[in-house]
N, CA, C and O of each residue as an XYZ file, in Angstrom:
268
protein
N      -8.347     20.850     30.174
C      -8.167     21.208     28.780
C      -9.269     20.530     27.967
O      -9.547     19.337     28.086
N      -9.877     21.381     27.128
C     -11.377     20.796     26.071
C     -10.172     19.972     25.302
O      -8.943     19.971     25.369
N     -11.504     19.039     24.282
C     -10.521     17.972     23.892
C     -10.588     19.363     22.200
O      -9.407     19.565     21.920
N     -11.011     19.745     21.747
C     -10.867     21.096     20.561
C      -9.058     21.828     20.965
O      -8.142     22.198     20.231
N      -9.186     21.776     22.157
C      -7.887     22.079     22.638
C      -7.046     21.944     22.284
O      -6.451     22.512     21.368
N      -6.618     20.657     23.324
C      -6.287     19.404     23.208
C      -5.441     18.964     21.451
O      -4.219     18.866     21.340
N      -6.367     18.772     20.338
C      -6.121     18.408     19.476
C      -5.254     19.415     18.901
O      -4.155     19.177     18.400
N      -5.921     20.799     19.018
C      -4.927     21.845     18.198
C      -3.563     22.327     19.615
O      -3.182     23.478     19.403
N      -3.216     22.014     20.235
C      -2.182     22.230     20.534
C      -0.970     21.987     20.659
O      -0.655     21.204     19.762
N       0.208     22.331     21.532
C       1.462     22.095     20.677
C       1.921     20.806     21.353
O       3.048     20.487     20.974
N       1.164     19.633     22.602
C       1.394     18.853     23.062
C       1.115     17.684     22.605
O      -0.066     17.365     22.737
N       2.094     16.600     21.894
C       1.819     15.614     21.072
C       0.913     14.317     21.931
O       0.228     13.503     21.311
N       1.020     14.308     23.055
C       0.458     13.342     23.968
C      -1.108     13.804     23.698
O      -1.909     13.112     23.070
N      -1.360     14.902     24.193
C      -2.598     15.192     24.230
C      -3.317     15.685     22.738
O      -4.506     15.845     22.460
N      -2.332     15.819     22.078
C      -2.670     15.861     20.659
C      -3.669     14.627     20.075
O      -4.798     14.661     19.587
N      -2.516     13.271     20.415
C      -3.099     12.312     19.955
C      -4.089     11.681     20.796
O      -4.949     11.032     20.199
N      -4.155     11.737     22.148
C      -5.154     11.268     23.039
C      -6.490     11.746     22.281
O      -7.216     10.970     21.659
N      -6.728     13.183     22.420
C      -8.025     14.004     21.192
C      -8.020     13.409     20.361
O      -9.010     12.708     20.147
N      -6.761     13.380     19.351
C      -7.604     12.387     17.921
C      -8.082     11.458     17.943
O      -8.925     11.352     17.053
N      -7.894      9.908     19.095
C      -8.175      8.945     19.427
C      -9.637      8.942     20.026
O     -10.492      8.110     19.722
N      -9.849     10.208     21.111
C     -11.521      9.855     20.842
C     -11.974     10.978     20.217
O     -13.110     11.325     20.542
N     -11.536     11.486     19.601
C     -12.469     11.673     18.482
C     -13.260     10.949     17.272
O     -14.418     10.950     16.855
N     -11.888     10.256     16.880
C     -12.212      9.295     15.989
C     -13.687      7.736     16.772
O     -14.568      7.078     16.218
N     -13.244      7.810     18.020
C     -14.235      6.990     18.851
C     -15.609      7.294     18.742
O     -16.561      6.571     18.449
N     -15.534      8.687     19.078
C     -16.676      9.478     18.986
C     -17.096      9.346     17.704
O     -18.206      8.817     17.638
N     -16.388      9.769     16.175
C     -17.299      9.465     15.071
C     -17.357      7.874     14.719
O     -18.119      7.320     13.926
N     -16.519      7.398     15.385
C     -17.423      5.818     14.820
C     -18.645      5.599     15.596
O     -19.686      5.122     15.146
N     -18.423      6.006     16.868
C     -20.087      5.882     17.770
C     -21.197      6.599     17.089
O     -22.333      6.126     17.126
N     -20.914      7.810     16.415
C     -21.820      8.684     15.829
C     -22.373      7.855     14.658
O     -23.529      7.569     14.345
N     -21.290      7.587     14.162
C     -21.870      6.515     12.301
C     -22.286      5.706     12.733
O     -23.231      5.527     11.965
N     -22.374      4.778     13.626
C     -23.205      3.485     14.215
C     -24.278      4.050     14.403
O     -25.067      3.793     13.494
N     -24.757      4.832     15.312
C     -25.907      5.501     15.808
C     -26.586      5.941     14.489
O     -27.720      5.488     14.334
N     -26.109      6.733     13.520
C     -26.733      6.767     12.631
C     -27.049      5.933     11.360
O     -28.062      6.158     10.699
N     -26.191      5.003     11.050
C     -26.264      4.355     10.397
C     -27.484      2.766     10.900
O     -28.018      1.780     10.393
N     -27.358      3.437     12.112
C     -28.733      2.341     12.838
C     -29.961      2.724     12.692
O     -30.863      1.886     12.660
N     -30.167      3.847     12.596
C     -31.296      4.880     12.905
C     -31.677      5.036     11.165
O     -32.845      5.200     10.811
N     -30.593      4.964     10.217
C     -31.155      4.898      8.856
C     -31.539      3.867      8.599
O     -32.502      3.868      7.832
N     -31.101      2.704      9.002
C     -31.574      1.345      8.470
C     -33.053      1.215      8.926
O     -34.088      0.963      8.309
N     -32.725      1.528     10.489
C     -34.815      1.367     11.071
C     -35.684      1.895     10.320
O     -36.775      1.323     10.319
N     -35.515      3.309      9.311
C     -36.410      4.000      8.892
C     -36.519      3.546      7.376
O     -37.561      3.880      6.812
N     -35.874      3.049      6.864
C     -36.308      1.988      5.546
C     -34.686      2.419      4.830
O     -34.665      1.698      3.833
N     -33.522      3.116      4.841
C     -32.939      3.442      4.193
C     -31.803      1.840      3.630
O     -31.385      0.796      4.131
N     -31.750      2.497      2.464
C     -30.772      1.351      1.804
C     -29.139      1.469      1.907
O     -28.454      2.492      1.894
N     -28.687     -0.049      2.024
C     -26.938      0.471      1.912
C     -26.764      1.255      1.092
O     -25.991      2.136      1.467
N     -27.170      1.384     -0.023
C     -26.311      2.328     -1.077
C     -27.114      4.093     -0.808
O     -26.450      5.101     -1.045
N     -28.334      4.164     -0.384
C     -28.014      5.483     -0.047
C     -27.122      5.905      1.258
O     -26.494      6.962      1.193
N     -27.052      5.141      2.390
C     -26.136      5.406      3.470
C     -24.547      5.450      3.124
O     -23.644      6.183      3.527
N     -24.573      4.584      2.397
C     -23.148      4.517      1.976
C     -22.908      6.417      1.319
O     -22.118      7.298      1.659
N     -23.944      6.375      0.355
C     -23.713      7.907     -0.561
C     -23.631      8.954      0.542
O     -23.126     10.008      0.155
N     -23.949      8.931      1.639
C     -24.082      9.937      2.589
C     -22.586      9.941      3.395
O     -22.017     10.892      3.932
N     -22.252      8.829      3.303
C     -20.834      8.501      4.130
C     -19.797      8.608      3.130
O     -18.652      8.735      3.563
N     -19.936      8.588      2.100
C     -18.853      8.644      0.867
C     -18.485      7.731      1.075
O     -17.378      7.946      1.569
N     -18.741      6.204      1.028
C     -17.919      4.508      0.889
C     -18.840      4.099      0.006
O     -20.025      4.426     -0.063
N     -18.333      3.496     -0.544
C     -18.902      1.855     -1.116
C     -19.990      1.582     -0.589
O     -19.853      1.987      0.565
N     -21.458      0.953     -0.733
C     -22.129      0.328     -0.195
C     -21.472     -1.085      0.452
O     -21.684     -1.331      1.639
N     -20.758     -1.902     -0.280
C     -20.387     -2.768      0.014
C     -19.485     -2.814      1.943
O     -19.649     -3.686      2.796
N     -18.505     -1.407      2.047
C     -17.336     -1.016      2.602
C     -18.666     -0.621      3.974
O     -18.481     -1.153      5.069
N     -20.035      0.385      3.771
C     -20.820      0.635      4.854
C     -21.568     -0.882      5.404
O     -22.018     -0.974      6.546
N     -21.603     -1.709      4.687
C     -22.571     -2.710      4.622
C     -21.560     -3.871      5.433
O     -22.098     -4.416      6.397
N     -20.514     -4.175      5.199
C     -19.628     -5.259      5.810
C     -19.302     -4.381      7.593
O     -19.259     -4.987      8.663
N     -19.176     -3.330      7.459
C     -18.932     -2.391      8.611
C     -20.255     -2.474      9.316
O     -19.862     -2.650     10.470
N     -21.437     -2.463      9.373
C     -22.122     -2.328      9.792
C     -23.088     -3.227      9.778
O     -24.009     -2.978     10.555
N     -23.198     -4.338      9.055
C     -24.451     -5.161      8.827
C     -24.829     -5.790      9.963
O     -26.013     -5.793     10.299
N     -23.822     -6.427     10.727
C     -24.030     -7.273     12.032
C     -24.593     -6.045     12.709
O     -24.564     -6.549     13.831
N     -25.054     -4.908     12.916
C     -25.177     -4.332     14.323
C     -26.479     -4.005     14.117
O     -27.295     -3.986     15.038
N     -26.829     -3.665     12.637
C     -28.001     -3.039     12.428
C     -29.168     -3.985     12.137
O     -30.341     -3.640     12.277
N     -28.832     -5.039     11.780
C     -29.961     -6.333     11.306
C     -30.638     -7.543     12.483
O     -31.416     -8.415     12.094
């Protein structure tokens, strides 16, 4: 079963297993990118505007990984 499946179907186990990495998957994705903006000169507050948070909320989330 795809995890697109998975999420929309009527099985709550595998329902939530999908949402769980999914959600994995977009925090791996926002790291990756939020790494890849910092290398190229970008500032917390435009990354933040791209993520819809706070600079402050992208910046405590992410500062240790990217610096």
């Amino acid at each position: 079963m795809g995890l697109a499946e998975a999420a929309s179907g009527a099985d709550p186990a595998a329902g939530l297993r999908a949402a769980r990495e999914l959600r994995e998957l977009a925090d791996r994705l926002e790291a990756l990118q939020v790494s890849n903006a910092r290398r190229q000169g970008w500032s917390w507050q435009e990354i933040a505007f791209f993520l819809g948070v706070s600079k402050q909320a992208v910046h405590k989330k992410h500062a240790s990984r990217s610096e």
